[in-house]
N, C-alpha and C positions, 0 to 999 in steps of 0.2 A: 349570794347569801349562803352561810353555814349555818347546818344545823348542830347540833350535840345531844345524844341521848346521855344519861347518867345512869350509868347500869355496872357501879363497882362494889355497890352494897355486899354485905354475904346475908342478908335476909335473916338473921339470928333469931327475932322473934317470930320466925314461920317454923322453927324447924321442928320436928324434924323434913319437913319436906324439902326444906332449902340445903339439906346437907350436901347435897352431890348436885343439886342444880340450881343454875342462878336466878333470883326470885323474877329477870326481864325476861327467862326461858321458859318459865313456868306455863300451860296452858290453860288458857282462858276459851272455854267453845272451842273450836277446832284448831285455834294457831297460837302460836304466845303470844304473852304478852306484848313484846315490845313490838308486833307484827302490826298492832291496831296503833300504836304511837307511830311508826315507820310513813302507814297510811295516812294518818293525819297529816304529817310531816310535808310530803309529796305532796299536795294538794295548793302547798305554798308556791308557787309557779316560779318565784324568786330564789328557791333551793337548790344549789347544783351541786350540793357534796352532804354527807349527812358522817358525825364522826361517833362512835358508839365508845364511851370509855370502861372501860371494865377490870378486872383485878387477873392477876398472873394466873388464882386456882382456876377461873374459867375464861383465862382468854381465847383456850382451845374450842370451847365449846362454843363460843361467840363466830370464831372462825369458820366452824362447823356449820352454824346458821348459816351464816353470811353465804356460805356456797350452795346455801340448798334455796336460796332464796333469786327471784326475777324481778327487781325492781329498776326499774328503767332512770336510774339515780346512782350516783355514786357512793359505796358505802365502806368505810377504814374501819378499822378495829382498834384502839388504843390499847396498851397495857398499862394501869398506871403504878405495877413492881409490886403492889401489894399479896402479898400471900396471905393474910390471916384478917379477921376483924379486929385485934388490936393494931394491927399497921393501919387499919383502913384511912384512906386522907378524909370523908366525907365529903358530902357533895359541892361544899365551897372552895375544898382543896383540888376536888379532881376539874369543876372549872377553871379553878385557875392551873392544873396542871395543865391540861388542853389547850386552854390560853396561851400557855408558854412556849410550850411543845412545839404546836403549829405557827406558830407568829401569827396567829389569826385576829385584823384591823379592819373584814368585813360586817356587816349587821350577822349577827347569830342569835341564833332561838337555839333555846335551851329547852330540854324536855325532860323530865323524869320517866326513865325506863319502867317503873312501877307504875302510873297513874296512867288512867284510862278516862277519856274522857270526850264527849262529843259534838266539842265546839269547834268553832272554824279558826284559825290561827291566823288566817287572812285579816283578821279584823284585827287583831293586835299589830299586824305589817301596816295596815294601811295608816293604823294611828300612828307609830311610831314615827313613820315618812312626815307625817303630815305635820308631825311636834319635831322632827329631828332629834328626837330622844328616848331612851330605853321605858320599854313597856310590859306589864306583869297582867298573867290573868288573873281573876279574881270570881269569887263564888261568892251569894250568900249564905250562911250558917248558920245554925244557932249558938249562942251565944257560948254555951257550957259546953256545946263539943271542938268551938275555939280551943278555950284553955286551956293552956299547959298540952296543946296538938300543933296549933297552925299557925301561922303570921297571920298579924290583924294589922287590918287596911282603914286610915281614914281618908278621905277622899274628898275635896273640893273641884265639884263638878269630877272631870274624869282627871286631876294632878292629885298625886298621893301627896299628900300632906304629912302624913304621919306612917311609920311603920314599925310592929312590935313584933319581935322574936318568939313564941310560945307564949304570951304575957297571960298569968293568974286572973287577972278581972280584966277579958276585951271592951276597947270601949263600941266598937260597931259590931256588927255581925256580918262584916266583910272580910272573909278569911282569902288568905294566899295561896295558890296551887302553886306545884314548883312545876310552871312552865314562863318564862322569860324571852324577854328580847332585847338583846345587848345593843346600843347602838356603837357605831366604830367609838365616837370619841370617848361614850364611856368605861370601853375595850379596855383603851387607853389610860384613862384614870384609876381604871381596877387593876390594873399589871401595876400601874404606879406607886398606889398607896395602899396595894393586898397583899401583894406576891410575898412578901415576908412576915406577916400575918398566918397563924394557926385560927380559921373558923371551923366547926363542923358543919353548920346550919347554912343553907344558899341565903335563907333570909337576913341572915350579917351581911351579906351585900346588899340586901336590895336595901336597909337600915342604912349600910354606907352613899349609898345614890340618892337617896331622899337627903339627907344632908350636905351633901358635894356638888348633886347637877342637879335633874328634875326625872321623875320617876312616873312614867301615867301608868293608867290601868284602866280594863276592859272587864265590868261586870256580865260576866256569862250566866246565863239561865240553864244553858245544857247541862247534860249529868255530867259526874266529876266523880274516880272512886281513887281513891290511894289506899294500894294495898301494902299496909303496914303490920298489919296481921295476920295471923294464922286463920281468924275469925271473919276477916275481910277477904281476903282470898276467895276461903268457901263461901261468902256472900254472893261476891261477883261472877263464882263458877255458876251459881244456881241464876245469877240472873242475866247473863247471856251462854245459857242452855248448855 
């Protein structure tokens, strides 16, 4: 199994703090962030490579991490050519450049380099095996910090029945994190019917898999923070110390 962090953002609405470093490098308590997703990650005993995709202005600094770091897992750096936030591909493009890049046909979990969060990942593996099909975590929310922020999730039992892009009036208060798990075959069908598609959003794919194959999902109670802000950021600094 592969993993993929998603850490090619330029953080624009953090800056000025994102100007010179990338918002997965940023420090949360004593390590960055993407230290605590890395963790996560490794816990999955099915992981045996973890691929970190990020942009040209910091893929130095990625490499930089990567050497000062001990983790008993294998960890690549991708570049994926982008120099500015207008080239940026977004997180649907830079999966599917990964995708491409690697010929990658094994199960992969996808992480967002920004979000921090303290559930087991295990339990979206186990489901997936068990459905032999791609699985999304899921929080509950309130309704009004849904819209016009998160994918919203309807749900029949744990098969997502429905899924909304940012949608103005959610109809559950089951929002999307962007953490995923690809299964091969639906690898397969997303190279097939993506790869020459412009999305910015990962949740356009997961919109495409609910319509093409079957999509489950694992309602998490543990905390969940996606730092998408300047404002969130300083949230999470003060609340892991």
């Amino acid at each position: 199994m592969k993993a993929i962090i998603l850490a090619a953002g330029y953080g624009t609405r953090l800056y000025p703090i994102t100007e010179n470093t990338a918002k997965s490098l940023l420090h949360v308590g004593k390590k960055p962030m993407i230290n605590y997703v890395v963790e996560r990650i490794i816990k999955v005993k099915e992981v045996d490579e973890i691929l970190v995709v990020t942009n040209d202005r910091f893929y130095n600094d990625f490499i930089t991490w990567k050497n000062m770091q001990n983790y008993p897992i294998k960890i690549e750096i991708i570049n994926d050519g982008t120099k500015s936030n207008d080239e940026r591909l977004g997180a649907a493009g830079d999966i599917l450049f990964v995708l491409n890049k690697t010929n990658i046909n094994d199960w992969t979990l996808i992480v967002a380099g920004d979000n921090l969060f303290g559930f087991d990942l295990n339990e979206m593996v186990d489901l997936g095996k068990d459905k032999s099909s791609s699985v999304i975590a899921l929080i509950k929310e309130e309704r009004r910090k849904i819209a016009n922020k998160l994918g919203n999730v309807k749900l029949k039992l744990d098969l997502v029945v429905k899924f909304e892009e940012k949608p103005e009036n959610p109809e559950t208060n089951i929002a999307a994190t962007a953490c995923y798990l690809f299964s091969p075959k639906d690898i397969k069908l997303i190279r097939k019917d993506l790869s020459n598609k412009k999305f910015n959003n990962s949740g356009n794919i997961m919109e495409h898999l609910v319509k093409k194959s079957k999509l489950y999902g694992v309602v998490y109670e543990e905390f969940w923070y996606d730092i998408g802000t300047r404002e969130e950021y300083l949230n999470v600094r003060q609340i892991f110390g």
